[in-house]
Phi, psi and omega in degrees: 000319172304306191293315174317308164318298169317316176316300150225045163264322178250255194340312166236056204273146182253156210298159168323321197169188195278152189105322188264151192230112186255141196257158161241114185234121143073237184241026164247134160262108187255167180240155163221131177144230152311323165229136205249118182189173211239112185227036152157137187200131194232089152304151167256170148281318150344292212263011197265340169291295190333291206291318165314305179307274193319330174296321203272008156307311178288321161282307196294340180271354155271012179040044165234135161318134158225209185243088163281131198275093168258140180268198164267355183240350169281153185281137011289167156321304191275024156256033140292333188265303168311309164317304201287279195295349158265037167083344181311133152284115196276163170294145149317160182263146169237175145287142165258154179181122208223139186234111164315127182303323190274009146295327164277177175282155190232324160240130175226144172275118179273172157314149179275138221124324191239131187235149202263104163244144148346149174232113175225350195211189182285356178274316166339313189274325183306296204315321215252322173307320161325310176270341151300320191290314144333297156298319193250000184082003217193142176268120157250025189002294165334316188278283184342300204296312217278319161330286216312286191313315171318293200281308182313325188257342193209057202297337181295339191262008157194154169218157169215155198218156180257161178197107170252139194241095197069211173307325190287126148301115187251339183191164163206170150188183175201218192208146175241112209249066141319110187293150168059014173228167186270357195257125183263172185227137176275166210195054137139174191171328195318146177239161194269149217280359175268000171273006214236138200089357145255356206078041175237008175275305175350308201279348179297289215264000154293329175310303166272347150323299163321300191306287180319325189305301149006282178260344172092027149263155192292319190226163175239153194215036129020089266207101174259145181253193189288291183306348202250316205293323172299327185278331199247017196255297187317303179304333231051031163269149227244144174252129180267325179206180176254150157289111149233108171277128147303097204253119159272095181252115172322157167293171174245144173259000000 
């Protein structure tokens, strides 16, 4: 299953959407776009100071932050520690955690109060940005403009839902529909902390669950954080390897 990820999630992924360019350099795969990032790379020890050094050359001459998306299982060993000594900021750490779509449940009931709506437009997207801010503490304004523009230019490649309590956002996420690969991908869930320990993350990922079924994908693929990796251990997703961003920021001259 891991190696299947790698393959074509990372090594041969194809871009998210128009706009995005994904380059193959040497033994790294990099993104340019809405999100800028280093999303699979197979090193020596010999050559792994080098192939860092040209990335963050390659971003920093496009004056954008990026990510390297390092796993638990890549190679060199020690190259979190290398990332770390060419300057990268490490991230909280995730789960990788993978499920077969036809194993999951597909209807969870949310609490009662709380209702599941469509994300299709821009009042949609204020809703679902709300409940990240709610949830996580933090504005993401960016993650909003850059949905908003996904479901207007490219509606096949994601969907997203909301979980309203009355008027209120309490959670949201959504799902990313990668054309030609078997892995849907889950995509924010956090719920706002007087929801949480009810079901309304379950019923998010049942929600989406459904959807990938749908759409004819094999598997769901999920980036767990510490809280969220037990409700989805319960659900049946398997956890495979650990996650971390490496952050880069140019210097400002």
């Amino acid at each position: 299953m891991l190696a299947l990820f790698d393959r074509e999630m990372r090594r041969e992924v194809p871009p998210e959407g128009s706009g995005v360019r994904v380059e193959r350099a040497d033994d790294v795969v990099r993104q340019t776009g809405d999100w800028n990032a280093v999303v699979w790379s197979c090193l020596d020890e010999a050559g792994a100071d080098a192939a860092i050094a040209a990335q963050v050359r390659h971003f920093t001459a496009l004056g954008v932050e990026f990510e390297w998306k390092h796993y638990g299982h890549d190679r060199p060993a020690d190259l979190a520690e290398r990332l770390r000594a060419a300057g990268f900021v490490p991230e909280p750490a995730e789960t990788l955690m993978v499920a077969p779509v036809a194993a999951l449940p597909k209807e969870v009931r949310p609490p009662d109060g709380v209702r599941l709506a469509p994300v299709t437009d821009a009042a949609g997207v204020e809703l679902l940005t709300r409940a990240h801010e709610e949830a996580f503490g933090e504005a993401r304004p960016e993650m909003g403009r850059q949905l908003l523009d996904r479901l207007t230019r490219e509606p096949d490649t994601v969907v997203a839902v909301v979980a309203l309590a009355g008027d209120r956002p309490v959670s949201g996420g959504r799902i990313e529909l990668t054309p030609g690969v078997a892995f849907a991908g889950l995509w924010g869930g956090g719920t706002a902390p007087a929801w949480r320990g009810r079901g309304v993350y379950r019923a998010l990922v049942a929600y989406r669950a459904r959807v990938a079924a749908e759409r004819g994908y094999r598997y769901l693929q999920v980036d767990a954080s510490d809280q969220s990796r037990p409700i989805l251990g319960r659900l049946g997703f398997t956890p495979l390897t650990s996650t971390t961003p490496y952050i880069y920021r140019p210097r400002r001259s």
